[in-house]
Structures are given as C-alpha cells and as structure tokens.
VEXDO-819609 format. One line per 8 residues: number of its first residue (from 1); their letters; for each residue x, y, z of C-alpha. Coordinates in nm, 3 decimals, decimal comma. Example, Ala and Ser with C-alpha at 12.3 -4.5 7.8 and 13.67 -1.06 7.14 Angstrom:
<recs>
1 = as = 1,230/-0,450/0,780 | 1,367/-0,106/0,714
</recs>
This chain:
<recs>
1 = xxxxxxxx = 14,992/15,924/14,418 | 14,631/15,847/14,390 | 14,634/15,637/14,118 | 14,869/15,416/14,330 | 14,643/15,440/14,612 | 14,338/15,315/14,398 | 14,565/15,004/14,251 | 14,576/14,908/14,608
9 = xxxxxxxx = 14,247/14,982/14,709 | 14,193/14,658/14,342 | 14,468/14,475/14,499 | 14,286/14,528/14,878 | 13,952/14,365/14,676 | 14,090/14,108/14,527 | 14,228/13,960/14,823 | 13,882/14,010/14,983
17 = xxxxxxxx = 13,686/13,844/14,744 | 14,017/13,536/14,744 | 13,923/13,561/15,161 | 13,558/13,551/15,095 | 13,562/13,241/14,879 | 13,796/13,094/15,108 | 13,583/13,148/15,408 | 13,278/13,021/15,207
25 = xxxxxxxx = 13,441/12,664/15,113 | 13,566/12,611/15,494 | 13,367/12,480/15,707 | 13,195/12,655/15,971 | 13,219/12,634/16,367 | 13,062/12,930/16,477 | 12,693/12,751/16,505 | 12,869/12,468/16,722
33 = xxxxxxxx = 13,077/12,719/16,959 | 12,761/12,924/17,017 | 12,557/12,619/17,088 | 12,848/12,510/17,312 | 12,881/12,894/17,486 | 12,487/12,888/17,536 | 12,579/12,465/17,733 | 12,846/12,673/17,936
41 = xxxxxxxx = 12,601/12,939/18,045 | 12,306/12,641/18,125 | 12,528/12,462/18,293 | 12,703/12,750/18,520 | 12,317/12,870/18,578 | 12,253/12,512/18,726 | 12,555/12,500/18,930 | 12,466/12,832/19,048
49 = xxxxxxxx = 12,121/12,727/19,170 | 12,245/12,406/19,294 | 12,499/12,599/19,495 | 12,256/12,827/19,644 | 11,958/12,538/19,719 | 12,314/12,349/19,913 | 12,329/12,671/20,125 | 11,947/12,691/20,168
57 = xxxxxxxx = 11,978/12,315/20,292 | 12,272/12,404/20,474 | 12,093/12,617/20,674 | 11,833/12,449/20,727 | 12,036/12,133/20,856 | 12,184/12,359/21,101 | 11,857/12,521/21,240 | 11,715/12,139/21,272
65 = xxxxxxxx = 12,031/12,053/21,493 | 12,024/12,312/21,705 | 11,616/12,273/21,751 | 11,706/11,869/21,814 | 11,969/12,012/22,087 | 11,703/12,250/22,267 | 11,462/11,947/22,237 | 11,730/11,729/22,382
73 = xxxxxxxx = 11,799/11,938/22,702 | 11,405/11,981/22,723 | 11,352/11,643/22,741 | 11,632/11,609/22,974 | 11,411/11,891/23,256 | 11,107/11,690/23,243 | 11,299/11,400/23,299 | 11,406/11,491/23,613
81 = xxxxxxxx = 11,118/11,691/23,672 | 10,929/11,369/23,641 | 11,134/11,167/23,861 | 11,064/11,443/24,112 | 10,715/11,422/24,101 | 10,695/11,011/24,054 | 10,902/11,069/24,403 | 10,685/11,289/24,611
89 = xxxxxxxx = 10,392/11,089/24,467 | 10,591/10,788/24,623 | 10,625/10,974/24,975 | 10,293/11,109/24,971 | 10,169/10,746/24,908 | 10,370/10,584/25,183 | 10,215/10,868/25,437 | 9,889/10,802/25,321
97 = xxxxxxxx = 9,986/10,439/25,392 | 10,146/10,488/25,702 | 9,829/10,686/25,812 | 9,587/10,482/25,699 | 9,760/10,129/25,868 | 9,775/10,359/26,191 | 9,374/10,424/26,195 | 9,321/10,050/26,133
105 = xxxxxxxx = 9,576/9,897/26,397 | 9,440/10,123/26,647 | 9,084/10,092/26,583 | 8,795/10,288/26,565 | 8,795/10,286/26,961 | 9,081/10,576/26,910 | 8,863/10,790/26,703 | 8,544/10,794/26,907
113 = xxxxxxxx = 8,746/10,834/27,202 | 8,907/11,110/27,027 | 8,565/11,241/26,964 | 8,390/11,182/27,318 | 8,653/11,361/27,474 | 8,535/11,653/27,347 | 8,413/11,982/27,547 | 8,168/12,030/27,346
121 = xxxxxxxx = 7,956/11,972/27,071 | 8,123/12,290/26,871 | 8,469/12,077/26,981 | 8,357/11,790/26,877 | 8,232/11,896/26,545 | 8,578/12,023/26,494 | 8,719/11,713/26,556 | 8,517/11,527/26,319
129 = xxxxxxxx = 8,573/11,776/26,081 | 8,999/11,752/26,145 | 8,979/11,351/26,047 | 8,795/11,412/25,738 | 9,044/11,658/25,658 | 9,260/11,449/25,725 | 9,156/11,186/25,476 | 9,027/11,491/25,206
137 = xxxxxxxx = 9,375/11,571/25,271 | 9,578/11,253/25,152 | 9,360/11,198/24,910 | 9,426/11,533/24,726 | 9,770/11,528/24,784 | 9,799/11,226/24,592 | 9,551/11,321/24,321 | 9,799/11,670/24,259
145 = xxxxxxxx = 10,067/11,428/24,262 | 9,920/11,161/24,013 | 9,821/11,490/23,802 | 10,134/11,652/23,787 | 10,339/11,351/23,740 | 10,047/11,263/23,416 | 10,098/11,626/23,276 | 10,501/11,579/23,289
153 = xxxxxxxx = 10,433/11,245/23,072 | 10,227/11,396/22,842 | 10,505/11,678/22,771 | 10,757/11,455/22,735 | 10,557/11,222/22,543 | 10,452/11,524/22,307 | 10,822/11,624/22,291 | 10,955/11,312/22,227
161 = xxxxxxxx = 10,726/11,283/21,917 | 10,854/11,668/21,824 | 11,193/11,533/21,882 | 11,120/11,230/21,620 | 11,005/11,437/21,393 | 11,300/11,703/21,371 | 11,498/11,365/21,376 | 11,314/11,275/21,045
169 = xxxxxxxx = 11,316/11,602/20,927 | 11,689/11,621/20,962 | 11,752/11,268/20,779 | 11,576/11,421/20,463 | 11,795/11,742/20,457 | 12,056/11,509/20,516 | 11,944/11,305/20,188 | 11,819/11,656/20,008
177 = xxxxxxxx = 12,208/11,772/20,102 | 12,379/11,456/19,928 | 12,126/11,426/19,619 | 12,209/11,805/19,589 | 12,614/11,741/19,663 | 12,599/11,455/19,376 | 12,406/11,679/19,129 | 12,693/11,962/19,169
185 = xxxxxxxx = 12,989/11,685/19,074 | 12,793/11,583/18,791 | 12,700/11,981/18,701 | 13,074/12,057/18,705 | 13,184/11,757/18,535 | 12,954/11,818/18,277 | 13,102/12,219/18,257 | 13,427/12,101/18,268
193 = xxxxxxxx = 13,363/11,876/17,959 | 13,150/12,150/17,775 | 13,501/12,388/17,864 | 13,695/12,206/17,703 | 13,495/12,117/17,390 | 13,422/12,486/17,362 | 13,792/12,609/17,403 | 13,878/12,329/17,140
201 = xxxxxxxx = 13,618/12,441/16,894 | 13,748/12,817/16,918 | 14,083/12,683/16,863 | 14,007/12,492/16,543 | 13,755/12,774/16,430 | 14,066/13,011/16,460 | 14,317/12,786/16,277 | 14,052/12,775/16,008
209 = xxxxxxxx = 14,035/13,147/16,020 | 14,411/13,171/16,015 | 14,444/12,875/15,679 | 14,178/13,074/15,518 | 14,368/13,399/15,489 | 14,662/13,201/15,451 | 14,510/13,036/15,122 | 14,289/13,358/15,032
217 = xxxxxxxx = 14,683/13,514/14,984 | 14,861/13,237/14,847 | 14,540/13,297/14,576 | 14,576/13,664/14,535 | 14,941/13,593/14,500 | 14,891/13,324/14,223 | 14,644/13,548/14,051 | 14,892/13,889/14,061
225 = xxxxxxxx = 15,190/13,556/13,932 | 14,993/13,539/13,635 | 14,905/13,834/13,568 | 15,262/13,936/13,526 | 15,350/13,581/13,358 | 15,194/13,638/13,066 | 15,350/13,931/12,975 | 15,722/13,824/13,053
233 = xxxxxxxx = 15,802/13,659/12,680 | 15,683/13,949/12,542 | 15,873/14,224/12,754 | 16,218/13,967/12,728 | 16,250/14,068/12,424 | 16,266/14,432/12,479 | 16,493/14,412/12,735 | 16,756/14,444/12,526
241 = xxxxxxxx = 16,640/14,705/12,230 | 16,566/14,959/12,533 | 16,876/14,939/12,688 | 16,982/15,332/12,595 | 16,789/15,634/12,684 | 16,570/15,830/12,437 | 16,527/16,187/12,391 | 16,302/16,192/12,127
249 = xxxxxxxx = 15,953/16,297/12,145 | 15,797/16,044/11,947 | 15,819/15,661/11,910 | 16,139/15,499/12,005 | 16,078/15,172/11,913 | 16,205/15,067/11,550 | 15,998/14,716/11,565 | 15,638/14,707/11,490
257 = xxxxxxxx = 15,338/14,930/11,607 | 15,017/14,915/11,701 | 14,775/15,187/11,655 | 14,455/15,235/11,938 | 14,327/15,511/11,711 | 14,520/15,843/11,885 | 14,879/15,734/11,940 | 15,094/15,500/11,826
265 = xxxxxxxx = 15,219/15,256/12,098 | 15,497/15,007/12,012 | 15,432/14,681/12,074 | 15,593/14,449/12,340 | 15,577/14,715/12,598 | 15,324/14,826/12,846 | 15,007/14,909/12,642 | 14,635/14,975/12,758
273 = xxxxxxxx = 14,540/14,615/12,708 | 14,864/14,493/12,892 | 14,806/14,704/13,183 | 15,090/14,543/13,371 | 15,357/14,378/13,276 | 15,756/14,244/13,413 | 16,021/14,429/13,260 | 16,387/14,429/13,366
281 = xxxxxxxx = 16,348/14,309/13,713 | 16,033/14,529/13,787 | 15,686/14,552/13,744 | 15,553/14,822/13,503 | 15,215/14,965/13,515 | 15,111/15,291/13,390 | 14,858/15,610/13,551 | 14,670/15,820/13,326
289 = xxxxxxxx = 14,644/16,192/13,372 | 14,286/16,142/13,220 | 14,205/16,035/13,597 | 14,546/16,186/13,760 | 14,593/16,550/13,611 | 14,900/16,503/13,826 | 14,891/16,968/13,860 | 15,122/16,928/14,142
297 = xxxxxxxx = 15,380/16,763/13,968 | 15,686/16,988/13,824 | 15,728/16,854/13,496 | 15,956/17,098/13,274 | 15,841/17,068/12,913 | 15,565/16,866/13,013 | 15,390/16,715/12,704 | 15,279/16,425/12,539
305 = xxxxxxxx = 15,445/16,193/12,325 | 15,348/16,021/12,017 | 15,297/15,688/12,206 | 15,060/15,842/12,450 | 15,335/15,866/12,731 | 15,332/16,238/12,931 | 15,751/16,324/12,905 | 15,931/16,659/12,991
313 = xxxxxxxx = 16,164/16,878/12,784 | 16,463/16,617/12,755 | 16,233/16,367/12,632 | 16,207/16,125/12,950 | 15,859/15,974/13,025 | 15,776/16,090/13,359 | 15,799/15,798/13,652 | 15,630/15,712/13,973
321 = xxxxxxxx = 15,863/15,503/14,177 | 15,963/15,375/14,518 | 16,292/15,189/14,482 | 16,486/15,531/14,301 | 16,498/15,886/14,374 | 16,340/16,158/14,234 | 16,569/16,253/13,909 | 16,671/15,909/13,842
329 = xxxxxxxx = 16,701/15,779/13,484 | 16,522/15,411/13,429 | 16,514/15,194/13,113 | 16,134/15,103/13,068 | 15,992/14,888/12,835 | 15,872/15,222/12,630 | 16,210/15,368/12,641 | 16,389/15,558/12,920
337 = xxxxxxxx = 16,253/15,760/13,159 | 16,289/15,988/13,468 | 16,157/15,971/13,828 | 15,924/16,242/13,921 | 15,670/16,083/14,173 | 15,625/15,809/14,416 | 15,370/15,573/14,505 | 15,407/15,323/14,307
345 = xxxxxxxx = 15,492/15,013/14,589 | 15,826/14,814/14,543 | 15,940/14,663/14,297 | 15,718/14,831/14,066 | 15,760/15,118/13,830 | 15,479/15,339/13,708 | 15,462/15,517/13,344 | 15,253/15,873/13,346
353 = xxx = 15,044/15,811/13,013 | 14,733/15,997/12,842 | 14,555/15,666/12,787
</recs>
C-alpha cells in the first residue's frame, strides 16, 4: 500500500539523518588516505624514473665496455706494429752501420779507385752519383723508419689517453649506477612503508564506516523503542476491554472519549496524536483514505464509523497487514477488525481511518 511505502520512505530518513550525524561526529580519514594515495603515486613515479635512468646507465656502461675492448685490441695492433717498425729501424741502422764501418776500414783509396776506373767521364759521373745514393739512401731509410715508428707512438699515445678516458668515464657510470641502485632501495622502502600506512588507513576508515551505520541503527532503533514505549501503559490497559469483536458502527469503547471536533475517538487506542502505538504483541499505526482513497480495495459496506475508522458491512475496521491473511479477524486497540490489505511490514498492523 502506499501509505506503507511512504512510512518507510520516514523510517528510510530517519536512519539517514541517525547515519549523517554519525558520520559527522567520527572522525575523518579520507584527507589522510588521499594524501597517502597521492605519496604512493610520487613515489611509484620516482621509482619509475629511477628505473628507467638505471637502464639508460645500463646501457651506457655496456657501450663504454665494449668501446674500452675495441680500444684494448687497438692498442694491442700498434703494439706490435710498433715493435715492427722499432725492428726494421734497428736493421736498417745496423746496415747503415755496417756500411758506413766498411767505407772507413777500407779507405777513401777504394772509392777513388772505384771512380778512376771508370770508362768515362759519363761512367764516372754515374759512379759518383751511385755512392751518394748510396748514402741519400740509408739516410732516408732510416728517417721513414724513425717517422713511422714516431707516428705509431703518437697513436698509441693518443689512444692510450682515449683509453683513460673511457676508463674514467666508465668509473662514473659505475658510481651514477650504484647512487642510482641505492636511491631505488630507499624509493621502494619508502613505497612499501607508504603501502602499508595507506592500506591501514582504508582499513580503519572502513571500520569507522562500518561502526557508524552500526550506531546510526542502534539510534534509529532507540528512537522507533520510544516511540512505541510511550504508548505501551496506555494500550495495556485496553488489552483486555477489546478482547471480543464489534459489529457496531459506532464507538465501541464504554471508557472515556475524546472528541478532535468530527469523530469521536476513544481514548487509550491509536488516535491522530498517538500515531503509533504497541498493542497486543503488535505495532498499530493507522492510513488515512484522505491521502489513500484506497478505490482498489473491495470493501463491502464500506463506510465510516463514528470514531473516524473506514469499516465494511459487518462492522470490522478494515486492516493492512503482513503477518495474517486477507479475511482474518484481529483485536485492535479500537475494537476488532478484518484484513483487507497488506503492506504494513511485520509485526505491525495498520487501521484504514478518515483522519
């Protein structure tokens, strides 16, 4: 019944507004697990960059090595490419030598015999000209050498200072690396904390979640406790003066009334002012047909009573409930009546009224 639906839809608010206040007096973690979600996210951005300068470094390291290794074997060539040359610069020295101690032991008398015995003067200018050959000869032979074995020096000096400075070069990557290494324990260390603060705020800001709705509806519970408490000496009494059914049309209540103007409603009962009350081992509450016209309901001899209640033919106030079947007979605390509706949520009864 819509009435019913609308007395949950009260019940539904109150238990917001219990959650509300509830919510408002606990305190609150969501400021210190977003500032600890926005750490994580800092923190996994660093490690991520940390990561990727390692890599950078990485390969870096590895280009340095393998430029040391070509160095290395480089060096290696002009090594032996030096010990060639300081070799045939050695020969070519001891010829020169050998030469040279031969002119000297022998004498000039050799030479200008050499160049007497000519045929003629074109011979003998071709003689002269084959000794200073000779000499031009040795003497360039050993200046090649002494350049060549210079230049292989020079290259090996020049590589050897490359070769320094990828060594150097290599030690600082190196350093870079374990700097970079030490910075990613401490990164993840610091995550790891951060983790586990954040997963333990989340936990505590869902208990408080959880105790808050537990208290907002131990509060809606007190509040609907005494609601119906203070109506329980006054329906006691007329537990026991309603306990036969009524067929009369009017007031069925010998004690006392009280008038609101159009009907006469007994007292002790369910009234306007006591909108719900606990009577007999169930709640009472009533539904007007002021808001409810209640059309679909087949009510024989529908009309209203003296007291305000809406009853059929035999007398019976008509009743919304879920806990008896349609047709049923129940004692309320305004006399008996009969089930025609439901709707009303268990353990509660509800009387059809013009109020």
């Amino acid at each position: 019944m819509n009435m019913h639906k609308k007395r949950i839809a009260r019940r539904g608010a109150a238990f917001v507004c219990a959650f509300g206040v509830a919510l408002s007096a606990m305190p609150v973690h969501a400021a210190e697990v977003k500032s600890l979600e926005d750490k994580t996210s800092n923190l996994q951005s660093q490690l991520e960059g940390i990561n990727q300068d390692l890599v950078t470094i990485s390969n870096k390291i590895a280009e340095t090595e393998a430029e040391i290794e070509e160095s290395n074997n480089e060096v290696y060539r002009l090594e032996a490419s030096l010990q060639i040359s300081r070799n045939n610069e050695e020969k070519q020295y001891e010829t020169m030598k050998t030469r040279i101690k031969y002119m000297y032991e022998n004498g000039s008398e050799t030479m200008i015999t050499m160049l007497f015995t000519a045929d003629s003067m074109g011979d003998f200018l071709n003689k002269a000209e084959f000794i200073q050959n000779i000499t031009d000869y040795d003497k360039e032979m050993l200046e090649n050498m002494m350049e060549i074995r210079q230049g292989i020096e020079t290259q090996e000096k020049d590589l050897k200072s490359q070769q320094q400075e990828l060594t150097d070069l290599q030690s600082q990557l190196n350093t870079e690396q374990q700097n970079l290494q030490a910075k990613a324990a401490a990164t993840s260390t610091d995550l790891a904390t951060v983790n586990a603060q954040l997963q333990a705020a989340r936990e505590a800001q869902a208990k408080q979640e959880e105790e808050a709705q537990k208290k907002a509806q131990e509060e809606a519970a007190k509040q609907a406790s005494a609601s119906t408490g203070n109506n329980t000496s006054g329906s006691s009494s007329n537990n026991n003066s309603s306990s036969k059914p009524s067929n009369s049309g009017s007031n069925n209540n010998s004690g006392s009334s009280s008038s609101n103007g159009k009907y006469n409603i007994p007292s002790g009962g369910l009234t306007p002012s006591k909108g719900r009350i606990w009577f007999n081992g169930h709640t009472e509450t009533y539904y007007s047909q002021k808001v409810l016209p209640g059309a679909g309901l087949n009510i024989p001899g529908r009309h209203i009573a003296s007291d305000g209640t809406i009853r059929d033919k035999d007398g019976y106030i008509v009743l919304a409930s879920d806990d008896y079947p349609k047709g049923t007979v129940v004692e309320t605390s305004l006399g008996a009546g009969k089930v025609y509706d439901s709707g009303s949520g268990k353990g509660n009864i509800d009387l059809y009224t013009d109020w």
